[in-house]
N, C-alpha and C positions, 0 to 999 in steps of 0.2 A: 459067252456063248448063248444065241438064245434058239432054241428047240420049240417047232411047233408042231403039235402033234393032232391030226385031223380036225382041225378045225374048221368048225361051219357057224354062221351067224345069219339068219333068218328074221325077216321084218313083215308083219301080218300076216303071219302064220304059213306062206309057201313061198316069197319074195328071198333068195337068198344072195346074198349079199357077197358074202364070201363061202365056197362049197370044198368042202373034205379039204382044206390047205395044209400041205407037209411042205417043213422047210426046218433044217438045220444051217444053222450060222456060226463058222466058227470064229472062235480067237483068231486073230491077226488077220482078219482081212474085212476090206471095207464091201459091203454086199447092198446092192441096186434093186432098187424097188420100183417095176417099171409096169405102165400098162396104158391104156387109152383113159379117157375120164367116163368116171362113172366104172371101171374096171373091178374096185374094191381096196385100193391099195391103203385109203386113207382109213376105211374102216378095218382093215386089217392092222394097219402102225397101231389103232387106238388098241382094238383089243388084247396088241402085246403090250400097253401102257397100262392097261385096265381100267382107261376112260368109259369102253362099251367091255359087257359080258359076253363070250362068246356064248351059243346058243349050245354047241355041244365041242365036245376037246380041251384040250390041256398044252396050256404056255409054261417054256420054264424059263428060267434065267437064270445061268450059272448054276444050274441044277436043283432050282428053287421052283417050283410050281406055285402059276399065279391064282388056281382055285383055291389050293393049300394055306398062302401064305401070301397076300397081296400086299400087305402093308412093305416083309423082308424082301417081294420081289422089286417094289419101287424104291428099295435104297442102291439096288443094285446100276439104277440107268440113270441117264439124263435125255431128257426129250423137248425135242423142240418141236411146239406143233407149226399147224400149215397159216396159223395168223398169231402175228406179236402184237396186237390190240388188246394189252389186258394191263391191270394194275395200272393204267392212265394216270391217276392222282398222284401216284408215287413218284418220289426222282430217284434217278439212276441210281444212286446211292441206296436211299430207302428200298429199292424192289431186290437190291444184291444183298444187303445184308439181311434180308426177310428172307433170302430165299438158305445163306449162310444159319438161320435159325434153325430153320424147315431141317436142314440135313446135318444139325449139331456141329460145324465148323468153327473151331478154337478162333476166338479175337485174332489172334496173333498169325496163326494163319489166312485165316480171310483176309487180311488186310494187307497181305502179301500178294496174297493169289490175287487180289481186285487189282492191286496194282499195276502185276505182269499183264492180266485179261485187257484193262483199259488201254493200257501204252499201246499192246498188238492189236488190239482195233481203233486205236485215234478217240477215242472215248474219255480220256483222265480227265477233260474240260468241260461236258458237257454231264457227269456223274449229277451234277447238282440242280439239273434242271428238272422237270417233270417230263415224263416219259411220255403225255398227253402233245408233246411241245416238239419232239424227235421225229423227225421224217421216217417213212415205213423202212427204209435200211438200218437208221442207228435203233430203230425198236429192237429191227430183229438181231441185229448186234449185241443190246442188251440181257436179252433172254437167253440169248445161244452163251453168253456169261454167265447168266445166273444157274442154267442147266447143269455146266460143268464146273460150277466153283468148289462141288464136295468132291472132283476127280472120279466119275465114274468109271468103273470098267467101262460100263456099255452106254454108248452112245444111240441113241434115235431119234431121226431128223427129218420132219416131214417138208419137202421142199424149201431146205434151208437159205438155200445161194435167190431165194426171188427178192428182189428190193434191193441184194446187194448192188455197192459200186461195183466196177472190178477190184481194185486193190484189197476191198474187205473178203468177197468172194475169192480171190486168188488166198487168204489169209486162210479161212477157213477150210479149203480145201488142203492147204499144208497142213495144219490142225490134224484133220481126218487122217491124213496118211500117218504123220507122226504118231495119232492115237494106235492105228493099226498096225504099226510096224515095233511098236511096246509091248505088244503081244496080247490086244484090247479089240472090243467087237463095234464095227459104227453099221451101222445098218440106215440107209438114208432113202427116199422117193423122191423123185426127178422127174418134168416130163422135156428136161433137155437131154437129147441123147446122146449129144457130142460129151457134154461134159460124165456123163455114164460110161464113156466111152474109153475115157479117159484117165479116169478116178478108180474106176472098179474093178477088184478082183472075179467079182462074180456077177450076175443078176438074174433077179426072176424077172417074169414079165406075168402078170395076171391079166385076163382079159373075162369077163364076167365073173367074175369071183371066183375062175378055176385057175389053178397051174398051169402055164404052154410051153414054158422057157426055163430052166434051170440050171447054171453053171457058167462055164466060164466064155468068153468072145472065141474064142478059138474053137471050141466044141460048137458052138452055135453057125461058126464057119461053116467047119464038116456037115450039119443040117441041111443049111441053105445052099443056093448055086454058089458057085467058084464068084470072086470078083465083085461080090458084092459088098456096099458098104453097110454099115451098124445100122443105118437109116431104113434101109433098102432090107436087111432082113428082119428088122424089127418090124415093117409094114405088112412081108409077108407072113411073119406066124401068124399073128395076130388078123389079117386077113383071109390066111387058111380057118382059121378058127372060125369066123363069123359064117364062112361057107359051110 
């Protein structure tokens, strides 16, 4: 579960980035993080990762506050950010088992888990390469592995499915449901809406760093006109809003 409680983050002292943001996410469903670019969505994922500090408000996870306890809140997730361009030097092997360090994973288990992770994304043969050497899908292949090799409850995925092939993207969106359907939180951004569409229990929609949208397609139905599609009422909140 992760609990965000008014949070705002601010950049040269009156630029706000993301303003008063309230959002409860619970266990067992996968929840959409949706907005125009430039909206706030990314700086938001971070400040529930605790890559940035929010300026004012309190993140919890599993009912761990990240001003409180940053180090106990990041054992709780696995995060994938918006670029898998990191640890280049490493091969696939080396950057999974540095990350199996990082979150205290038994030999014996890891070597498990890498195994299942590689086979369901086509990956068992290219472990040995340098991750410098992987096209932008097997990168993010890789990492979206090394995230979840400790089994977190909580998943966060910042525009996970770009680079994928289909077959890897169809993989990981099964992943997602199976996480959420174990009684586990993925909280993900998108700016495809079909597959939003499609995936999610719920979504926000942020459009300058406020709240316009929260809950489920069906509630956002009753909102909008009759007959409209996700596309079509995603364009007018967010529309409304700018007017």
């Amino acid at each position: 579960m992760i609990s965000i409680e008014n949070i705002t983050k601010t950049y040269n002292g009156s630029n706000k980035a993301v303003d008063n943001l309230n959002l409860e996410i619970q266990d067992g469903e996968i929840f959409g993080l949706l907005g125009p670019n430039g909206a706030g969505k990314s700086t938001t994922i971070k400040m529930i990762t605790g890559v940035v500090q929010p300026t004012i408000g309190d993140i919890k996870i599993n009912g761990i506050s990240i001003n409180d306890n940053p180090v106990k809140v990041k054992e709780q997730f696995g995060y994938v950010p918006d670029s898998p361009d990191m640890f280049l030097r490493l091969t696939g092997i080396e950057y999974l088992n540095f990350m199996g360090d990082v979150y205290n994973v038994e030999e014996s288990e890891r070597k498990i888990r890498i195994t299942e992770l590689s086979k369901r994304f086509g990956m068992d043969e290219a472990l040995g390469d340098k991750i410098q050497a992987y096209s932008h899908g097997m990168r993010q292949k890789v990492i979206v592995m090394g995230v979840i090799l400790h089994k977190p409850k909580v998943w966060i995925l910042d525009e996970p499915l770009t680079g994928l092939d289909p077959k890897s993207a169809f993989i990981l969106k099964e992943m997602m449901r199976e996480h959420a359907d174990a009684g586990n939180t993925v909280l993900f951004s998108t700016h495809v809406l079909e597959v939003a569409e499609k995936l999610c229990d719920k979504v926000a929609i942020i459009n300058k760093g406020q709240l316009i949208y929260n809950g489920t397609l069906e509630n956002m139905k009753e909102k909008c006109k009759e007959n409209e599609s996700f596309e079509e009422m995603f364009l007018e909140l967010t529309n409304n809003e700018e007017a």
